[in-house]
C-alpha positions in Angstrom: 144.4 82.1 105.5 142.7 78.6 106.4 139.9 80.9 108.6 136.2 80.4 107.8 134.7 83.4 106.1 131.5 83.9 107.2 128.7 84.4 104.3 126.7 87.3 103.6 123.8 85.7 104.9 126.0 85.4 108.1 127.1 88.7 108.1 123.8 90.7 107.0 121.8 91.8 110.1 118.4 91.5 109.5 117.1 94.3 111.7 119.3 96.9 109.5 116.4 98.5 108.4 114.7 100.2 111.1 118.6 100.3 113.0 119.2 103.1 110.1 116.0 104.2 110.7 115.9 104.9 114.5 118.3 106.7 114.4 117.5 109.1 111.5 113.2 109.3 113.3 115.2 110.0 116.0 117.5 113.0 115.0 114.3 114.4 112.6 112.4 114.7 116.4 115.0 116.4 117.5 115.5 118.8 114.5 111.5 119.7 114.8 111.9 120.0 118.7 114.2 122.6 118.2 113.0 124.3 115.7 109.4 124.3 117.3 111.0 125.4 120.3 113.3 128.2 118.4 109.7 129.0 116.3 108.0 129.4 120.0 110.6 131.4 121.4 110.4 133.8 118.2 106.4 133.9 118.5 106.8 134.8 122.1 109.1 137.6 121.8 107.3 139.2 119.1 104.4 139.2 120.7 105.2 140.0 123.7 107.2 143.2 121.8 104.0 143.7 120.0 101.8 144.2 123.5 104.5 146.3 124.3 104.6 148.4 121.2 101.1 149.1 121.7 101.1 150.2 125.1 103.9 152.3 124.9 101.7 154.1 122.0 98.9 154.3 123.9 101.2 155.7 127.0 102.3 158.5 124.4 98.8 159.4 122.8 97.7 160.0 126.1 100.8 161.9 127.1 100.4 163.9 123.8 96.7 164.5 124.5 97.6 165.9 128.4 100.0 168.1 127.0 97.7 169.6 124.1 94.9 169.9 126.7 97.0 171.1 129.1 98.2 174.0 126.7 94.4 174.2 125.5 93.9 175.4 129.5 97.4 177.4 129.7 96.5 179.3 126.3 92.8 180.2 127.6 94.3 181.9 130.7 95.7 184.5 128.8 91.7 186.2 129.0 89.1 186.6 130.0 89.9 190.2 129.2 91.5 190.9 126.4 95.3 191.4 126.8 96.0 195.4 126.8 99.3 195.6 128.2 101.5 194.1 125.4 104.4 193.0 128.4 101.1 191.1 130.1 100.9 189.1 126.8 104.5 188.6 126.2 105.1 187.2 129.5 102.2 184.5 129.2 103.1 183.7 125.4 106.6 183.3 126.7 106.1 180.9 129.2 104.2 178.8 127.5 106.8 178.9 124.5 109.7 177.7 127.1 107.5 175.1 128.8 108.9 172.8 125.9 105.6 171.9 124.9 105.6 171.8 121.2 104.4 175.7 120.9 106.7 177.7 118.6 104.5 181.1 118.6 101.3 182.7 120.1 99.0 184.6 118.4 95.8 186.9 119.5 93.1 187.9 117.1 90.1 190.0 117.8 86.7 189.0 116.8 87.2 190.7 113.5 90.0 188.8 112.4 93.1 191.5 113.1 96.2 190.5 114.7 96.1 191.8 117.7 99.5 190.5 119.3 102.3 187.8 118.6 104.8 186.6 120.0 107.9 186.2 118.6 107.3 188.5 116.0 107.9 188.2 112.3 106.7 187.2 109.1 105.1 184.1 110.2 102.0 183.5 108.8 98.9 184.7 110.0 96.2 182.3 111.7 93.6 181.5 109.9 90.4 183.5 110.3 87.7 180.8 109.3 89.7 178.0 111.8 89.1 181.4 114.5 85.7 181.9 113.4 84.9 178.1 113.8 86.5 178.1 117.0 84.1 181.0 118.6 81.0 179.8 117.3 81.3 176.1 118.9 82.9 177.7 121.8 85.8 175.3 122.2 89.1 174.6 120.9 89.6 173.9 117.1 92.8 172.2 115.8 93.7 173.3 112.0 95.1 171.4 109.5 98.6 171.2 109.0 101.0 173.1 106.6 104.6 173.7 105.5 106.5 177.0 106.6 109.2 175.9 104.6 111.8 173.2 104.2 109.3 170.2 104.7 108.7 171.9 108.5 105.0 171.6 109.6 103.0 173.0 111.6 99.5 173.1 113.1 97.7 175.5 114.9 95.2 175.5 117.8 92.6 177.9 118.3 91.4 178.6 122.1 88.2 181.0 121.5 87.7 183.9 124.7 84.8 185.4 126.1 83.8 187.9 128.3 80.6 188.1 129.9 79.8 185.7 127.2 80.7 187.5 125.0 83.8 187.3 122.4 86.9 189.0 123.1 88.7 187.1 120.5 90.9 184.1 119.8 94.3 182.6 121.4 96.1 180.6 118.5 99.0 178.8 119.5 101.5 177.2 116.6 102.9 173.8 117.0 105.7 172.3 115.2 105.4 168.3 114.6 109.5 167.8 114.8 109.3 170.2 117.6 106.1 168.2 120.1 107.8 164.9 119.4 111.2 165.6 120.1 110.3 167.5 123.2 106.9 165.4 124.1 108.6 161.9 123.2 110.5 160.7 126.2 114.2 159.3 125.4 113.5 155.9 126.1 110.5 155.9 123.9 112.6 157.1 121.1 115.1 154.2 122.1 113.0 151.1 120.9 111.0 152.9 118.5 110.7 155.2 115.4 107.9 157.7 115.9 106.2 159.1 112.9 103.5 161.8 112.1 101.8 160.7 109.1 98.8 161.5 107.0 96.2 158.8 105.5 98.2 158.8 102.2 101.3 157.7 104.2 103.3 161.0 104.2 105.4 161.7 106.8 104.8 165.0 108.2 107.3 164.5 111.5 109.5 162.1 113.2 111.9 161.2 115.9 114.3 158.3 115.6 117.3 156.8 115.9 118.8 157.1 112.5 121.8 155.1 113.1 119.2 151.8 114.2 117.5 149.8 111.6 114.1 149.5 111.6 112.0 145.8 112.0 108.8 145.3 110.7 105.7 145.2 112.4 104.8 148.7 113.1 101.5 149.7 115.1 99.5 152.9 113.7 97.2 155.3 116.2 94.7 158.7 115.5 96.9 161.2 116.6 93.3 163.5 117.6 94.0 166.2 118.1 95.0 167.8 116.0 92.9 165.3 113.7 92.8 166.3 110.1 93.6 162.5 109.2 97.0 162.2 111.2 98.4 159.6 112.4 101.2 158.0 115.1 103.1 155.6 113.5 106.1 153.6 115.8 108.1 151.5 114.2 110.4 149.2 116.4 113.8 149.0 115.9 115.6 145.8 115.0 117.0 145.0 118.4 119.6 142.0 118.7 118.0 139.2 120.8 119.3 138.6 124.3 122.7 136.9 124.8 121.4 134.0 126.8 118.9 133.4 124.4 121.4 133.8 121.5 123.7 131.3 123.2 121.2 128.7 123.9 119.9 129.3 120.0 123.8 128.6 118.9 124.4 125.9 121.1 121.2 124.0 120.0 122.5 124.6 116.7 125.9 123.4 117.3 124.0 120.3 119.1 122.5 119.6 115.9 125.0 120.1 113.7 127.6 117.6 116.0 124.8 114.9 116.4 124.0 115.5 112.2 127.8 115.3 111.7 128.6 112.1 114.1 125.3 110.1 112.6 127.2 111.0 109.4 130.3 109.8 110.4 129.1 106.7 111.8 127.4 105.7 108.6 129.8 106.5 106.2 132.4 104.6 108.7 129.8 101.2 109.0 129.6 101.9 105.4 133.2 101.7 104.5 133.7 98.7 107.3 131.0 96.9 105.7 131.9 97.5 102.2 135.7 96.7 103.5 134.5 93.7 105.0 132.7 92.7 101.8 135.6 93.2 100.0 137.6 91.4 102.0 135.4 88.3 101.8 135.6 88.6 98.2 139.6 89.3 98.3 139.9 86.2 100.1 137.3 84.1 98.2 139.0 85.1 94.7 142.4 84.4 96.4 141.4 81.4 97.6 140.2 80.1 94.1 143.3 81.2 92.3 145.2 80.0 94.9 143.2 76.8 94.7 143.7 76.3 90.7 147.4 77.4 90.2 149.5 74.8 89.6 152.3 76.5 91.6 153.1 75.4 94.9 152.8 77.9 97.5 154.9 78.5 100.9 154.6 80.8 104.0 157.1 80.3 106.8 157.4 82.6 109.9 160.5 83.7 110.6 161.9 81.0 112.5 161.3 78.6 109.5 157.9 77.2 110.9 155.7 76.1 107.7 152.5 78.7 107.8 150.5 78.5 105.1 150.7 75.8 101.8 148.2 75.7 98.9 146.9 72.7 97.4 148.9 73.0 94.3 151.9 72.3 97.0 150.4 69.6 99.1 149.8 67.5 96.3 153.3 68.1 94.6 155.3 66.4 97.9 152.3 63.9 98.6 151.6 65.5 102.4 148.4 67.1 103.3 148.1 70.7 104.7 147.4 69.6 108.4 150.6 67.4 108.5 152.9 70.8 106.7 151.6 73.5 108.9 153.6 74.3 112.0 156.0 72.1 111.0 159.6 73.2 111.6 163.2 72.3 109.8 163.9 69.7 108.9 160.9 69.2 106.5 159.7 65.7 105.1 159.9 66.5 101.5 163.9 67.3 101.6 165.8 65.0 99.7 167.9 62.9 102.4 171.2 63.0 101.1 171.1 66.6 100.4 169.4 67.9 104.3 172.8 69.6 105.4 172.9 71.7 102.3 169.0 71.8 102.1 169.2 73.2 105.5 172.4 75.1 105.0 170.6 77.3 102.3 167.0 77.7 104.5 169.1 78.9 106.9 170.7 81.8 104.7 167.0 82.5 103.3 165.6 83.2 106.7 168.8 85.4 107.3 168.1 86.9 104.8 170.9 86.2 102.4 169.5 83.7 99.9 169.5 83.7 96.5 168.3 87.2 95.0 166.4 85.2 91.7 164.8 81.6 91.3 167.0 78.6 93.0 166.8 75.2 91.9 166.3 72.3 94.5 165.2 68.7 94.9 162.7 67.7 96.6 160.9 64.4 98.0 157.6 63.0 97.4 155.7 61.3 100.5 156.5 57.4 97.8 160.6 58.6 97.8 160.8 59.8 94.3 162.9 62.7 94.2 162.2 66.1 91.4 163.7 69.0 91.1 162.0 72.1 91.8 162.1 76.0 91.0 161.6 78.1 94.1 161.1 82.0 94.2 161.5 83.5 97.9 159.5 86.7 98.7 159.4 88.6 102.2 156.0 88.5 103.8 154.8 92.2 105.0 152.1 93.4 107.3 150.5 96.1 107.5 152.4 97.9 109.6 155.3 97.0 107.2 157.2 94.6 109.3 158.4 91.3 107.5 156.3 88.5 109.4 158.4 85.8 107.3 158.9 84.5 103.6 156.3 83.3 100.9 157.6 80.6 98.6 156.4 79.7 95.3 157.4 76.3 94.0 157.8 74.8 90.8 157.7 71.6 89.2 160.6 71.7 86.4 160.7 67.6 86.2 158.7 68.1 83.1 160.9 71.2 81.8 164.1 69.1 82.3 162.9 66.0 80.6 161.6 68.5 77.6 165.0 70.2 77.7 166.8 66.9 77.5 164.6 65.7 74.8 165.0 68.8 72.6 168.8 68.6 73.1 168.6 65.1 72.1 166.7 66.0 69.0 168.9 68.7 68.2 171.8 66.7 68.2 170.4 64.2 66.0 169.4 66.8 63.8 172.5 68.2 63.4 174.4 64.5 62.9 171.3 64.0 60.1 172.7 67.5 58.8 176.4 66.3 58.6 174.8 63.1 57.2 173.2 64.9 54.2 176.2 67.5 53.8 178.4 64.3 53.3 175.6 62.6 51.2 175.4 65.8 48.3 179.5 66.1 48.6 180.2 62.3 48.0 181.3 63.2 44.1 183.3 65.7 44.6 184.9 63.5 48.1 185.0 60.6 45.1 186.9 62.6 42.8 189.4 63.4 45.6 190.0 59.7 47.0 190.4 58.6 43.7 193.3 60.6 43.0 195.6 58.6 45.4 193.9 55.8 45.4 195.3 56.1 41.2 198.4 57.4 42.4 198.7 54.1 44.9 197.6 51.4 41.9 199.8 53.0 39.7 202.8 53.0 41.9 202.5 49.0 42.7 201.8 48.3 39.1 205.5 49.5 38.5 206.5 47.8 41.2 205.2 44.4 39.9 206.7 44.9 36.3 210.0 46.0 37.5 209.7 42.5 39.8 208.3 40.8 37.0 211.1 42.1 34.5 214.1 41.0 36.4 215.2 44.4 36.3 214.1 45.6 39.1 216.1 48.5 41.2 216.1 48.1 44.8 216.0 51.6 45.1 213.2 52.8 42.7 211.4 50.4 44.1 211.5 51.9 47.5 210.7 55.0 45.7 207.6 54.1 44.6 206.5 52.4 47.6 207.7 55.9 49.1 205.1 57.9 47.4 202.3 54.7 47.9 202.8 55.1 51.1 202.5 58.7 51.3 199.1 58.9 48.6 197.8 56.4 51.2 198.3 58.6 53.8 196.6 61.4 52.1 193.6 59.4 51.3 193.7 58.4 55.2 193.9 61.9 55.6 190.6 62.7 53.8 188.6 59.9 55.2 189.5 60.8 58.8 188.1 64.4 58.3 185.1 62.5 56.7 184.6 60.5 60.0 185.5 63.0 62.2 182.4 65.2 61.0 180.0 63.0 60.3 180.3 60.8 63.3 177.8 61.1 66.5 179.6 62.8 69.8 178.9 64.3 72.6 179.6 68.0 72.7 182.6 69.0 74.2 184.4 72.4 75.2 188.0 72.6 74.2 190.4 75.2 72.8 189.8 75.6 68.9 192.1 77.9 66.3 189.2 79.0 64.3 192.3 79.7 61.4 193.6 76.2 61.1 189.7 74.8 61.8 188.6 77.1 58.9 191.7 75.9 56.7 190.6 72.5 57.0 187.1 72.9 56.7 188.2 74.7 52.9 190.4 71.7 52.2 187.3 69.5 52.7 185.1 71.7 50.4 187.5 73.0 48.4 187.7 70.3 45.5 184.0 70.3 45.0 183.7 74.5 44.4 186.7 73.7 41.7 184.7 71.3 39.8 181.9 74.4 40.0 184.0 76.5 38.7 184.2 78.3 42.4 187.2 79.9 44.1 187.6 80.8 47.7 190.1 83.4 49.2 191.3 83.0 52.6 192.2 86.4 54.1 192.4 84.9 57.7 194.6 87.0 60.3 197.8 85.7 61.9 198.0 84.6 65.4 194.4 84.8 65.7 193.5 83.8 69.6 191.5 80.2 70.0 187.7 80.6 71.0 186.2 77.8 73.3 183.9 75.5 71.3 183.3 72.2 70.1 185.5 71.8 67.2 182.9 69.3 65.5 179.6 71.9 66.2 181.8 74.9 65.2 183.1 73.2 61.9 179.8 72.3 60.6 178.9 75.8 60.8 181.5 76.8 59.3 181.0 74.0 56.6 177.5 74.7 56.2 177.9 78.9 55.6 180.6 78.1 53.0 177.9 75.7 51.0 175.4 78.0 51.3 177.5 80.8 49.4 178.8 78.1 47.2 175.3 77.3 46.6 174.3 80.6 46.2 177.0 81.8 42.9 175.8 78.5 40.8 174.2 80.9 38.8 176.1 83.7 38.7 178.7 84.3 35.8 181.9 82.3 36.6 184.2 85.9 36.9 181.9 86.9 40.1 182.3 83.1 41.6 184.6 83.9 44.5 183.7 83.2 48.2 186.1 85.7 50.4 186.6 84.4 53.9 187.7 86.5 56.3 188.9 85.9 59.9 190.1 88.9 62.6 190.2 89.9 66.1 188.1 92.2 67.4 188.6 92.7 71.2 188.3 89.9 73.1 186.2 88.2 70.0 186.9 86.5 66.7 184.8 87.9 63.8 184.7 85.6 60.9 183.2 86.9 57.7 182.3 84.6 54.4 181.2 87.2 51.8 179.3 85.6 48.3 178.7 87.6 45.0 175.6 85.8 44.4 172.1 87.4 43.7 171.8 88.7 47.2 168.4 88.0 49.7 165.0 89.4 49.4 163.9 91.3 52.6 160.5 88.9 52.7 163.4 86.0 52.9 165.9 87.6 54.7 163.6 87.9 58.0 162.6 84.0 57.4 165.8 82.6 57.2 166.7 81.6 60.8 163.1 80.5 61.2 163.0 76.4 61.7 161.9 74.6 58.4 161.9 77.8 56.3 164.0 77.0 52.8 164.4 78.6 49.7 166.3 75.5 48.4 163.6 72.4 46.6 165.1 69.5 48.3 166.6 71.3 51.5 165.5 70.7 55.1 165.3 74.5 56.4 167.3 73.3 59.4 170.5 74.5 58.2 170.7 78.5 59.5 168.9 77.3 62.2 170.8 74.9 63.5 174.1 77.2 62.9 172.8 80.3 65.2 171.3 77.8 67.7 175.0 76.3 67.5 177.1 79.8 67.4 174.4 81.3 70.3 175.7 78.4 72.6 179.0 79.5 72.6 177.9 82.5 73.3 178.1 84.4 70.1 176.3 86.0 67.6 175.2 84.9 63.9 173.7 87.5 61.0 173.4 87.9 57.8 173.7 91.5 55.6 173.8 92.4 52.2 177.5 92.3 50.1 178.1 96.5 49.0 179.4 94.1 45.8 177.1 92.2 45.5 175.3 89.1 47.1 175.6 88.6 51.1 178.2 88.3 53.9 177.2 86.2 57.0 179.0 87.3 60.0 180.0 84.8 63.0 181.0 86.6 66.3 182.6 84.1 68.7 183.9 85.1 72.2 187.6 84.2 73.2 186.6 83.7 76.9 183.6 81.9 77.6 181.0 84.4 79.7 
């Protein structure tokens, strides 16, 4: 807690810039070096596919061409004389059929144009004379354009002209089907890696040989397919082959590379992010702690376990007089105990640090460093890590001197309030007290004028005259009576907890009051319950309340018409309580006023103090009871006094 925190120009690193940025150039290089090489790799294989592509075409045109020649010769050596024996012809046309060459029939035509011979027979159509006629004028093979038999199947026929002592014997035309030459002129292999196509310049597809169940890639190469000419064309497609597994595994462990090096330079920022940021936070934790620690005026404690002082604030130090560096590490006993109180002093540290001290605030005294001794408030607290274990107790300490010296003050007040209450009480019921005295006090003058003319006569009987002296003596006792009550109320005392019969303490209060309501014209009806049990009290506190709730509903039915004058005082046992009830008929209390009425200085009266109510719950409250006010169902209000027969 007393540590130096660095500042953030101490904790900033200069160099942070390029540090982050390093690292990032860094991991970009990478990324392109990859990629570059991935890009590379990809560029290789396609072209190195590509020169393949097109030598595998050009392998096939020429196997194509060396077949089609080849028949070219095979067709020709069916002459040079004209076939006459049909089984002659049959047997060549057959051979060349089976030699799974492409041919699908073999026709011969006479100069003239009449089908001579075919083989196999049927309703094929014929060859066409012009394509013959062509082929015998330029002396060589002609290739016709292709057509559909039926069902999208092409075909194409060759025309082999023959001669016979130069002279024409007639033409050999040999039919090829396109599906037919590739799928028996297209090796396997071939067909493997590529999709082989016969198309025309408009892009139809005349003929192919694939691998339907392969996808096609792009990038396909294109090639005259001459002969047969007539605009058609090779077209090879390669199929979409997946790349080699070493080359796929080295692809997808670059990746993964560069996704765990992406992923760990993520982590490591957003983890020097957070320490920094926790760091920063931290120094401002401490630095706002340390200022309110610094301003409070409450002391604060931390002691380890063993009782050894750990940490105090300023507030502390400079309530006991000793500086931090003389507290800390300091073990029991501590200078600022009070000398005369160290064995209980150290009695109750020992049950804190066992953990069985006071569950709320505990009052002490303590000593300044110049001997003066206060009493103090503490509040013990356990001290927690991080990992949750208690490390010791945190203590924060109060100053009450001021509180108790306000405390005794106000009680002080208080009670001189109250006496000036009974003072002024007295004060507005001298008359009516007056009136009272001066009814014995008549009585007593009267009985020793007798006296004195019965001595004065000569006539005087022993015996009246004790008589009279009788009843003196007793009218003098009454009027003793009254003035002790007087005295008893109005004087000054301390406070004091005895038993009181709140019956025979609300009878006398009524004898007190009762000749001034009779000169108003008030009455009052005792209903008090018999053996009602006594409540602890002060009799004096408690019988100025009492007093000063029977004025008030005196005070209150002045105006009232004299029938309705009648204050009903009740007393009963509730429980373990005695409820005392004085109901008025007068005019009853606003709401505005009613929620004033306990409030210090607050009066409805012209010449009153507003002290009265106030002073009567504050009195009732510290015996523990309760004081309220509701409204009479008859009229007026009944003020209710709850006192407790056991003190709590």
């Amino acid at each position: 807690m007393s540590g130096r925190i660095p500042s953030d120009r101490e904790v900033a690193v200069p160099a942070a810039g390029w540090l982050w940025l390093l690292p990032r150039l860094s991991f970009a290089l990478f990324i392109a070096a990859v990629l570059s090489l991935l890009w590379l790799t990809d560029r290789a294989d396609k072209e190195e596919q590509r020169a393949t592509l097109i030598s595998d075409m050009l392998w096939l045109e020429q196997n194509l061409r060396f077949v089609l020649r080849h028949n070219e010769e095979l067709l020709g050596q069916i002459g040079p004389r004209p076939p006459t024996d049909g089984s002659r012809f049959e047997a060549h046309a057959r051979t060349l059929i089976d030699s799974q060459t492409g041919l699908v029939r073999v026709f011969w035509v006479d100069p003239e144009g009449q089908l001579r011979a075919e083989l196999p027979g049927g309703s094929a159509p014929a060859p066409n004379h012009e394509t013959s006629r062509l082929a015998l004028s330029v002396g060589k093979p002609v290739y016709g354009s292709p057509y559909d038999i039926g069902n999208n199947h092409w075909q194409f026929d060759v025309h082999v002209p023959l001669y016979r002592n130069d002279q024409s014997t007639g033409t050999v035309v040999g039919s090829y089907s396109l599906n037919r030459l590739l799928q028996e002129s297209v090796p396997w292999w071939l067909a493997e890696r590529y999709r082989i196509v016969v198309i025309d310049t408009g892009g139809k597809a005349y003929a192919s040989r694939s691998k339907v169940e392969a996808p096609a890639a792009e990038g396909s190469y294109q090639l005259a397919f001459d002969p047969p000419g007539h605009g058609l064309a090779l077209e090879a497609t390669p199929y979409r082959l997946p790349p080699p597994l070493a080359g796929r595994l080295l692809s997808a462990a670059l990746v993964v590379l560069a996704i765990a090096v992406l992923w760990s330079m993520w982590a490591l920022r957003r983890h020097t992010q957070h320490r920094l940021a926790a760091e920063q936070a931290l120094r401002d934790e401490h630095a706002f702690r340390k200022a309110m620690e610094d301003s409070v005026q409450t002391g604060m404690r931390a002691r380890d376990l063993e009782g050894r002082i750990t940490y105090v604030n300023p507030a502390f130090c400079s309530m006991v007089g000793w500086d931090a560096d003389e507290l800390v590490g300091r073990e029991p006993p501590m200078p600022y105990w009070v000398d005369e109180d160290i064995d209980a002093t150290q009695a109750l540290h020992d049950r804190i640090l066992a953990g069985e001290g006071p569950e709320r605030g505990f009052e002490v005294s303590f000593k300044r460093r110049n001997g003066e001794v206060f009493p103090v408030l503490i509040h013990e607290a356990p001290l927690i890590d991080t990992a949750g274990r208690q490390t010791g107790w945190m203590s924060s300490v109060i100053d009450i001197s001021d509180q108790k010296r306000a405390a005794e003050l106000a009680r002080q007040q208080e009670e001189r309030l109250q006496a000036t209450q009974r003072l002024i009480a007295m004060g507005e019921m001298a008359s009516s007290l007056a009136h009272e005295l001066n009814q014995p006090l008549a009585a007593i003058a009267g009985y020793n004028a007798g006296c004195l003319n019965m001595l004065t006569s000569g006539n005087a009987n022993l015996a009246d005259i004790e008589a009279a002296l009788a009843k003196s003596t007793e009218q003098a006792q009454r009027a003793g009576r009254i003035i002790r009550r007087i005295y008893e109320f109005v004087r000054r005392a301390e406070p004091k907890s005895e038993p009181c019969d709140v019956a025979q303490l609300t009878d006398e209060v009524i004898a007190l009051i009762e000749p001034d309501a009779r000169r108003q014209g008030m009455r009052i009806q005792r209903r008090l319950a018999g053996s009602l049990p006594s409540v602890q009290g002060d009799r004096i506190l408690l019988g100025q309340v009492i007093l000063n709730l029977i004025r008030n509903g005196i005070e209150a039915m002045r105006n009232v018409e004299p029938l309705r004058r009648i204050l009903i005082v009740t007393a009963q046992r509730e429980d373990d309580q005695v409820h005392l009830c004085i109901a008025d008929h007068g005019p009853g209390i606003p709401e505005e006023v009613a929620n004033r009425l306990f409030e210090p200085f607050f009066t409805t009266k012209s010449e009153g103090m507003g002290m009265g109510l106030n002073i009567c719950r504050s009195v009732v409250e510290g015996h523990k009871g309760r004081l309220w006010i509701e409204p009479n169902p008859d009229g007026g209000s009944i003020v209710h006094v709850l006192l407790p027969t056991k003190r709590r």
